[in-house]
N, C-alpha and C positions, 0 to 999 in steps of 0.2 A: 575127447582126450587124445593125444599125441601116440601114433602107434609106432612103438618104441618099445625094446628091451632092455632089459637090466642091464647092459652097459651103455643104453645110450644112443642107441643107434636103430634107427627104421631096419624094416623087413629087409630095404634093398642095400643094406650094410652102409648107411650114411651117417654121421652122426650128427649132435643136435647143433651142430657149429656150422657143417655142409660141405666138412669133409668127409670122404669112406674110406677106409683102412688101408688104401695105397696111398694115400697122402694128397690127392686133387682132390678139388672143390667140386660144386654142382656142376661147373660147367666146365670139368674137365681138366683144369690150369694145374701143371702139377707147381707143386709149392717149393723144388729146389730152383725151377729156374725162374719163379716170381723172384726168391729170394737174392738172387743173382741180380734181376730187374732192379729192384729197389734200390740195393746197391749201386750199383750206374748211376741210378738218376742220382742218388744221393750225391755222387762223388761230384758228378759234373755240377749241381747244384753248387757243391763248396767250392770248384774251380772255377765256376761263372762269378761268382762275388768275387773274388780275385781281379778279373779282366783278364787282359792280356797277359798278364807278367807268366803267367801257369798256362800254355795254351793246354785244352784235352784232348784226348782222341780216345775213343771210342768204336770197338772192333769185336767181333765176333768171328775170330779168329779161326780157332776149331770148329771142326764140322759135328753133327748133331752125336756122329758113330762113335769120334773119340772120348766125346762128354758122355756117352752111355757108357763105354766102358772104361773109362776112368785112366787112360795110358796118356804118357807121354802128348804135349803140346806146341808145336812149334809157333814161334813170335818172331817175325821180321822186325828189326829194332831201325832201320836203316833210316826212314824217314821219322824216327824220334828227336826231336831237336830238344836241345840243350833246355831244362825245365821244363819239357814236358813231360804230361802225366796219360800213362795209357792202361784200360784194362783190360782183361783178357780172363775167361775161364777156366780153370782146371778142377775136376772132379765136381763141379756145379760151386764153385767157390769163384767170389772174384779172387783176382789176384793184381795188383797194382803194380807197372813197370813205369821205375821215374830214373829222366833223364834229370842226373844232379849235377851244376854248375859246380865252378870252382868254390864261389861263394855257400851254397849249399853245402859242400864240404866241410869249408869253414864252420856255420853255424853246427852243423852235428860235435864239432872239435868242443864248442863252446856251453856243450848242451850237458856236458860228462859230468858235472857237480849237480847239476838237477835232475838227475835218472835215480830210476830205484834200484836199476840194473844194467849201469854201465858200460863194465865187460862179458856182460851178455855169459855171466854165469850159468841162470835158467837155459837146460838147452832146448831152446826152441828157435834154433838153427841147427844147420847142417856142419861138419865140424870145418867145412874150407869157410864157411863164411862167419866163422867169430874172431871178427875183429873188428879194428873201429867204424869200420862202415858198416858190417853187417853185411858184405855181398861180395862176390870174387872180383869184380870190376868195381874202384872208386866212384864212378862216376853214374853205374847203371843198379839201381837197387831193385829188387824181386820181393815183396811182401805181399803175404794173405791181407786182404784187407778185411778181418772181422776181428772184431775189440776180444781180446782175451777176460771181460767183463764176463756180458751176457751175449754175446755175438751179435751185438750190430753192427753197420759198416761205416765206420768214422768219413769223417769228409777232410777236404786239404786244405789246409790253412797257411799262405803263405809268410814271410818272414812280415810282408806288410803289413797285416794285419793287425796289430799292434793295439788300433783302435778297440778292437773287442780280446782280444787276448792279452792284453799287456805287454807294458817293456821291455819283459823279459822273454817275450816270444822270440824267436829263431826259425821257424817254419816248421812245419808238422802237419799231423793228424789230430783232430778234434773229433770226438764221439758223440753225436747229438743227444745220445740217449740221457748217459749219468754223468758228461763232463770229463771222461777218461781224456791223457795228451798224451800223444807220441809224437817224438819224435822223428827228423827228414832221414833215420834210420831204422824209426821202428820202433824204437826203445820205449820204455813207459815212463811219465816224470814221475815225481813224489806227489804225491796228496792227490793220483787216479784211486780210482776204484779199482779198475784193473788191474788186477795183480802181477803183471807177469807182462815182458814184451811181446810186439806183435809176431805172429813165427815168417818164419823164413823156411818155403817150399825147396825142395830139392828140384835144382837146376843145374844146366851148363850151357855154355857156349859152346856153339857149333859153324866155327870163322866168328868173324869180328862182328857181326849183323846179326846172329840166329841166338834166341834164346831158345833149349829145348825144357821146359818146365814139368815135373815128376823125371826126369833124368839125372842122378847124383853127377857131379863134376868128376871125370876123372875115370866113368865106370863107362862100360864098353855094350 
């Protein structure tokens, strides 16, 4: 028989899954920054079926100290070109920084009759960034990337895509989990699971190139 206590868990505090009650496995992995892992692959996953149109980039920006303790993150945006998609960690969370084209613009304009939440009523933004983009700069959008479903991490689906998303796609986010879509601002369409749009982190610029992410816009 399994020597285990009544909640489940061996003498040496592990439980019968092979986690122990700091949240790592057997061998150690702790499970915020696997969750963060999964994330990445995932995204790039959805940017590689794409091609070229979405280039990614992929950066571990912050140092191990400021992810422990959960402050402020600075993001060089300077070599982000025009539709690409970059992530970066804050608080053991991905967080997705996309350069939007003009055209991506556009598509968010066209996307406001298929959202559940348009003007971003729910506040799950910060009060500078409710409006139609959902971010202080049109063209630079800051989103959590975990489904306000069940927290997985959607992948990117360009406007191309069409083939598997329909005609009526525009570019977005796709949820591999339940099917949840957002859209290239976040927003959630009708008939997600998701109830609610993706949030939008408190940031600011700092010059035209520096995104400082858990920093409110404006605050000193």
């Amino acid at each position: 028989m399994e020597d285990t206590d009544k909640q489940g868990t061996d003498k040496q505090g592990t439980d019968k899954k092979g986690t122990d009650k700091k949240g790592t496995d057997k061998k150690g992995t702790d499970k915020s920054k696997r969750r963060f892992l999964v994330a990445a692959t995932s995204v790039a996953g959805g940017v590689g079926v794409a091609g070229a149109a979405v280039p990614f980039v992929a950066s571990w920006l912050p140092s191990e100290r400021a992810l422990a303790a959960g402050g402020p993150v600075e993001v060089n945006i300077s070599n982000l070109a025009p539709g690409a998609l970059r992530i970066v960690a804050w608080r053991s969370k991905p967080v997705w920084i996309l350069r939007r084209t003009k055209a991506m613009l556009a598509e968010i304009r066209a996307d406001d009759s298929l959202c559940s939440d348009p003007n971003s009523d729910v506040p799950h933004q910060p009060a500078y960034a409710r409006n139609e983009y959902r971010s202080i700069k049109p063209d630079v959008a800051v989103i959590i990337a975990i489904c306000t479903h069940l927290g997985c991490s959607p992948n990117f689906k360009p406007a191309a895509d069409k083939a598997q998303m329909g005609q009526k796609w525009h570019g977005g986010f796709l949820c591999p989990c339940h099917g949840s879509r957002f859209d290239l601002a976040g927003r959630v369409l009708r008939g997600s699971p998701a109830p609610t749009n993706l949030v939008i982190p408190p940031y600011a610029f700092a010059g035209a190139d520096k995104i400082i992410i858990g920093k409110d816009s404006g605050s000193t």
